[in-house]
C-alpha positions as CSV (number, residue, x, y, z in Angstrom):
1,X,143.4,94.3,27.8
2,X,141.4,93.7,30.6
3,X,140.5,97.3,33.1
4,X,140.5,96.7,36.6
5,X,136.4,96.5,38.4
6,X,135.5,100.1,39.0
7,X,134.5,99.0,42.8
8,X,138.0,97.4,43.0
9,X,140.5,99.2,45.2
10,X,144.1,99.5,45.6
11,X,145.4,98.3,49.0
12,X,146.4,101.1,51.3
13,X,150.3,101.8,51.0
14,X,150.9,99.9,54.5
15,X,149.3,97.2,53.3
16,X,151.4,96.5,50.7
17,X,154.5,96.9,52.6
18,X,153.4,94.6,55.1
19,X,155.0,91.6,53.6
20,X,158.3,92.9,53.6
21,X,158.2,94.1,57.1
22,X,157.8,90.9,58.0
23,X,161.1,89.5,56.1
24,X,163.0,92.7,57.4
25,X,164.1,91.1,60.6
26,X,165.5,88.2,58.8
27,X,167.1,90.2,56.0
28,X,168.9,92.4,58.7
29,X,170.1,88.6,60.9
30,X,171.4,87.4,57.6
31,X,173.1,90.3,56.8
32,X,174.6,91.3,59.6
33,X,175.8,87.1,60.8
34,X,176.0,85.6,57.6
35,X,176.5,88.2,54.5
36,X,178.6,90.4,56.7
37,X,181.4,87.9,58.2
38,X,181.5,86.1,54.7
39,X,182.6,89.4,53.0
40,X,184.8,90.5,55.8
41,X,186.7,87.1,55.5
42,X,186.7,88.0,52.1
43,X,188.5,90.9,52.4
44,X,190.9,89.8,55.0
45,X,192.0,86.8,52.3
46,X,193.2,89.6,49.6
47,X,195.2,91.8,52.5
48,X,198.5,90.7,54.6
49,X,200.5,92.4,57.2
50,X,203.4,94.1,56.1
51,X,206.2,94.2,58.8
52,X,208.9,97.1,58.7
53,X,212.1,97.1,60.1
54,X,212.3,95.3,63.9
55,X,208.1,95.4,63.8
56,X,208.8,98.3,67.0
57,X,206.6,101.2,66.9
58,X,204.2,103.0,65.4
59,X,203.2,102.7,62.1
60,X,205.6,99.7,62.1
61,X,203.0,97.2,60.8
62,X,201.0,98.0,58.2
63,X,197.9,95.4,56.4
64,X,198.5,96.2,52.4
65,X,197.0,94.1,49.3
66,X,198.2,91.0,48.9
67,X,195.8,89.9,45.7
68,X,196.5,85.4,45.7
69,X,199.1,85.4,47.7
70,X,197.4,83.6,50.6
71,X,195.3,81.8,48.6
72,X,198.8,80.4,46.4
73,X,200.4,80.0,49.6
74,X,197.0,77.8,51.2
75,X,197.3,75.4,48.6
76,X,200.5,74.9,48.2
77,X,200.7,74.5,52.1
78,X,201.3,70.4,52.9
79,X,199.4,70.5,56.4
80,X,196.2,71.1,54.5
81,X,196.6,68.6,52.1
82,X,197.4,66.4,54.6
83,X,194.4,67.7,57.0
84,X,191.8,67.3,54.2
85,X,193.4,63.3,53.6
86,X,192.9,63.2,57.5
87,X,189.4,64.1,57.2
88,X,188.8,62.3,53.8
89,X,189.9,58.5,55.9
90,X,187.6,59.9,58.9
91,X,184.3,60.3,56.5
92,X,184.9,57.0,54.8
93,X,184.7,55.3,57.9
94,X,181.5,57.9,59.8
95,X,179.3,58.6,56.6
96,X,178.7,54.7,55.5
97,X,178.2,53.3,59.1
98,X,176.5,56.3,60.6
99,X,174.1,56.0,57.5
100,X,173.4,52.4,57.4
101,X,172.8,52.3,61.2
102,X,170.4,55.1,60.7
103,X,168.5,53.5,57.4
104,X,168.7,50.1,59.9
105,X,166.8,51.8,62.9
106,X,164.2,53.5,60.6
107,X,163.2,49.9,59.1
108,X,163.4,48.2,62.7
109,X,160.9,51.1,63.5
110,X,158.4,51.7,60.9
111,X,157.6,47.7,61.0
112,X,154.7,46.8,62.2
113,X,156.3,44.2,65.0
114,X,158.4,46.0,66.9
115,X,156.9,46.9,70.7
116,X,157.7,50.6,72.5
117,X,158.4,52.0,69.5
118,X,158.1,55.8,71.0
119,X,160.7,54.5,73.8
120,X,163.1,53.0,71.0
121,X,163.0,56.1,69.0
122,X,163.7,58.5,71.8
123,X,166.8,56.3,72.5
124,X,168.5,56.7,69.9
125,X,167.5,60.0,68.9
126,X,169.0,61.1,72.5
127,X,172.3,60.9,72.0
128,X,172.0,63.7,69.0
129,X,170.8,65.8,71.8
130,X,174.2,66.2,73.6
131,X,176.6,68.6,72.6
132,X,179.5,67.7,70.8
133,X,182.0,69.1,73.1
134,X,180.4,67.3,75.9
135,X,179.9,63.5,74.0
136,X,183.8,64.2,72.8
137,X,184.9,64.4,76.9
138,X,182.7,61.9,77.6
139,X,184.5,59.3,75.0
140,X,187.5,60.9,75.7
141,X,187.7,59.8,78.7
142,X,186.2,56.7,78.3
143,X,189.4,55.7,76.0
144,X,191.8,56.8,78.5
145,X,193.5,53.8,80.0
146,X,194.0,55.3,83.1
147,X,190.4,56.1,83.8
148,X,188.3,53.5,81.5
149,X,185.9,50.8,83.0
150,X,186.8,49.4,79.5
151,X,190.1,48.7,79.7
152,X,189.5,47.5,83.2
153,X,187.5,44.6,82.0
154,X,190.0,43.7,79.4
155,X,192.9,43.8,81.5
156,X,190.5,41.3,84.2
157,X,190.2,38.8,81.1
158,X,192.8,39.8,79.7
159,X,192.3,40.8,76.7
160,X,194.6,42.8,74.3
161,X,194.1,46.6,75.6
162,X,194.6,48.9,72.4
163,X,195.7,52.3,72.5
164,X,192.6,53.9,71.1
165,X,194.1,57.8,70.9
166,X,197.4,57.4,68.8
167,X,197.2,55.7,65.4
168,X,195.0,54.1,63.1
169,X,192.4,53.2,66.0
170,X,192.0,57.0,66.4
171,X,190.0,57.1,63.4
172,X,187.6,54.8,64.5
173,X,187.5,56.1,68.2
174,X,186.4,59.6,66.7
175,X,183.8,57.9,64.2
176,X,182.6,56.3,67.1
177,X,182.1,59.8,68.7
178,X,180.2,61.0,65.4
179,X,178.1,58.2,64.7
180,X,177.0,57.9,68.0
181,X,175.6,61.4,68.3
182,X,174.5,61.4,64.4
183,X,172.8,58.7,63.9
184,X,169.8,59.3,65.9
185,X,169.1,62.5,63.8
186,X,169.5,60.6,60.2
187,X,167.4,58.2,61.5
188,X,163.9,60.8,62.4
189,X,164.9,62.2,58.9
190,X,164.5,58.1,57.2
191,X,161.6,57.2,59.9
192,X,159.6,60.4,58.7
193,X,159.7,59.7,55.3
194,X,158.7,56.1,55.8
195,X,155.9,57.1,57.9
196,X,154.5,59.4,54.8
197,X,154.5,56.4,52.1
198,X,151.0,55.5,51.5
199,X,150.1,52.0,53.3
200,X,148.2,50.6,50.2
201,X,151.7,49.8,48.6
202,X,152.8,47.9,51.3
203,X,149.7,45.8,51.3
204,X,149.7,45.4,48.1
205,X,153.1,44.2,48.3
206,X,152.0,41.5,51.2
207,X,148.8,40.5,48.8
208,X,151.8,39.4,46.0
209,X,153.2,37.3,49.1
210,X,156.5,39.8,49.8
211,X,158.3,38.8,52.9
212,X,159.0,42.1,55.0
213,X,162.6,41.9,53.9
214,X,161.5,41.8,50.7
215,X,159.3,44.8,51.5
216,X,161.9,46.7,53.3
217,X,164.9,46.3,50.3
218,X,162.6,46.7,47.1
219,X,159.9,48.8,48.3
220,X,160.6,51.1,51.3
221,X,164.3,51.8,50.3
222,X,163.8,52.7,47.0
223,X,160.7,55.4,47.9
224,X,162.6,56.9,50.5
225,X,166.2,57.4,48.0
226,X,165.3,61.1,48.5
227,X,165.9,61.1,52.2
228,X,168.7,59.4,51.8
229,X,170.4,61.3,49.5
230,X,169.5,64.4,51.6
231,X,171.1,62.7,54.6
232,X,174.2,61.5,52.7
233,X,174.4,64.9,52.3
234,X,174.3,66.2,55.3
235,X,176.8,63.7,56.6
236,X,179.3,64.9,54.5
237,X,179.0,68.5,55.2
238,X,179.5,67.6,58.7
239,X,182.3,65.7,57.9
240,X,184.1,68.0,55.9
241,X,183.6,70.1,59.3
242,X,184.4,68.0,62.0
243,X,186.3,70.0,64.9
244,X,184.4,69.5,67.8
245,X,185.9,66.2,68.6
246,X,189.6,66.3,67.4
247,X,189.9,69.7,69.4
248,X,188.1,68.8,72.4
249,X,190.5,65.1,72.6
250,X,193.6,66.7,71.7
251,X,194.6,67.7,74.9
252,X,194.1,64.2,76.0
253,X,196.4,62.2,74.1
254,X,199.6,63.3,71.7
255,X,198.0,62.1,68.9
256,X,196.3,64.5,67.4
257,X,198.3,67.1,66.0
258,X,197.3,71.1,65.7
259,X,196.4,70.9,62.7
260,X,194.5,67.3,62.3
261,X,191.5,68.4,60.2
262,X,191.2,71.8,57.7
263,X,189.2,74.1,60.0
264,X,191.6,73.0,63.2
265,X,194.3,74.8,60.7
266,X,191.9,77.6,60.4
267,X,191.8,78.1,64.2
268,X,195.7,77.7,64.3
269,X,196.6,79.8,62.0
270,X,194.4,82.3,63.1
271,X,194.6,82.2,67.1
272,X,197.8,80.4,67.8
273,X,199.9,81.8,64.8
274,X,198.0,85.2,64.5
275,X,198.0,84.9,60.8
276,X,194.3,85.6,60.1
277,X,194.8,86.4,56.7
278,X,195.9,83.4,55.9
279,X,193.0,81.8,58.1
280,X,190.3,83.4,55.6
281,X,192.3,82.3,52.5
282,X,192.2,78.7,54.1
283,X,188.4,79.3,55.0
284,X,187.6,80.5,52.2
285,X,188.8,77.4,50.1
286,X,187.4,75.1,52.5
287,X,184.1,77.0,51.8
288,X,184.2,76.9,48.1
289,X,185.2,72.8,48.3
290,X,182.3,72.4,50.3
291,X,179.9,74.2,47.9
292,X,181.4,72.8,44.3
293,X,181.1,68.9,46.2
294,X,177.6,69.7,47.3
295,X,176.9,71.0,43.9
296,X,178.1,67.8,42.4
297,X,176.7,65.4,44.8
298,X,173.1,67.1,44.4
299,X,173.8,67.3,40.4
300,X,174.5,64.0,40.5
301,X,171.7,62.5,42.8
302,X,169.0,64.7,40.8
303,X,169.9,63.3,37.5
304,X,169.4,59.5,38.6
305,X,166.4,60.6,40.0
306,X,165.0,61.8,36.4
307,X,166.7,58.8,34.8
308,X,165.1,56.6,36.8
309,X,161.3,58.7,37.0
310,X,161.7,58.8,33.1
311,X,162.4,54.8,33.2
């Protein structure tokens, strides 16, 4: 066993504390907006309100234990089931084109003949830097018939003018709201990575006479998979949490109803019926989906990753 230098010295008490001085700001932020709200939710899901007699008076309502019974009554509630299929057609349609336009962009970018690339970039990284509320109105009003240039120029040529709120062609006109203020981000994330991939592969791949298609589908998309996977990710997350735009259009059309995706449930429930115990119980599934799916898809994307290092 080794003795410490006799003309070592310990480091003065302050010192040693300084670290975690520095992490006490962001322990007490996560604690007090992220740890705190979680367990509050928490204990809002296992309590119910108790109404006696007419609900008049003092004392009349009281919040007792309720252990489940939200929880039981959440899942066997049709609305979210039919809220989570809502939002399960929606990300089918946002994650693969929002994805593939971004992969699509990074590649236009990163090769070598494309002019005012900073320009190109910006543009389509802008639209990510609009709120959601705001890019929602904007659309929004952009499908009305009443107010669209669109369906101006249609009716002029006249061409069939679809009903773009109501329907199956709702889907796509909230997609379009998604992917055109998310694919500008996804797209930084792929460009990055490409940029960071050493240039002697490429050339090399040129040298063995690779056409830059060829270079873009069997070289730069396989060594960027990582990004990919992160921003597949991502995507869903997001999807699995759309509100901004079904809320911010419903009071433009009639067909989107209260309850369209799982957290617009959570806000009814909780705001419109004042039944915010049963909003955490719903929250709180949503929040355990979310985390057991992100689980598996990172489980998942890990282990092809080894497979295919180890092949």
């Amino acid at each position: 066993m080794t003795k410490p230098h006799p003309g070592a010295r310990r480091k003065p008490y302050g010192v040693r504390l300084a670290p975690y001085g520095f992490l006490l700001p962001a322990a007490v932020l996560f604690a007090l907006f992220f740890a705190l709200p979680i367990g509050y939710a928490l204990w809002l899901s296992l309590h119910r309100i108790e109404v006696k007699g007419l609900g008049l008076g003092k004392g009349a309502k009281s919040e007792v234990w309720a252990g489940l019974g939200n929880y039981a009554d959440a899942l066997t509630d049709p609305e979210l089931l039919h809220s989570a299929l809502r939002v399960l057609g929606y990300g089918l349609v946002v994650v693969p084109v929002m994805l593939g336009l971004a992969l699509f962009f990074a590649l236009l970018l990163d090769s070598e003949r494309v002019r005012a690339r900073s320009f190109a970039r910006l543009a389509i990284f802008l639209p990510y830097a609009v709120p959601g509320v705001i890019a929602a109105l904007l659309w929004g009003f952009l499908y009305l018939p009443d107010v669209s240039p669109f369906y101006y120029l249609a009716d002029a040529l006249g061409l069939p003018q679809p009903d773009l709120m109501d329907g199956g062609p709702l889907y796509a006109a909230m997609a379009n709201i998604a992917v055109w203020g998310g694919t500008g981000f996804n797209m930084i994330v792929i460009y990055t990575s490409l940029r960071s991939l050493p240039a002697e592969v490429f050339e090399a791949a040129k040298l063995d006479g690779c056409s830059e298609l060829q270079i873009a589908l069997r070289v730069k998309i396989p060594m960027v998979a990582p990004s990919l996977v992160l921003t597949f990710f991502f995507s869903v997350i997001a999807t699995l949490q759309v509100f901004n735009e079904p809320m911010t259009l419903r009071p433009l059309t009639n067909g989107i109803p209260t309850t369209w995706s799982p957290l617009m449930k959570v806000f009814n429930d909780a705001f419109t019926g004042g039944n915010i115990h049963a909003a955490s119980a719903t929250a709180v599934i949503l929040a355990v989906a979310t985390f057991l799916l992100s689980f598996a898809l990172l489980r998942t994307s890990n282990r092809r990753t080894t497979q295919g290092a180890s092949r």
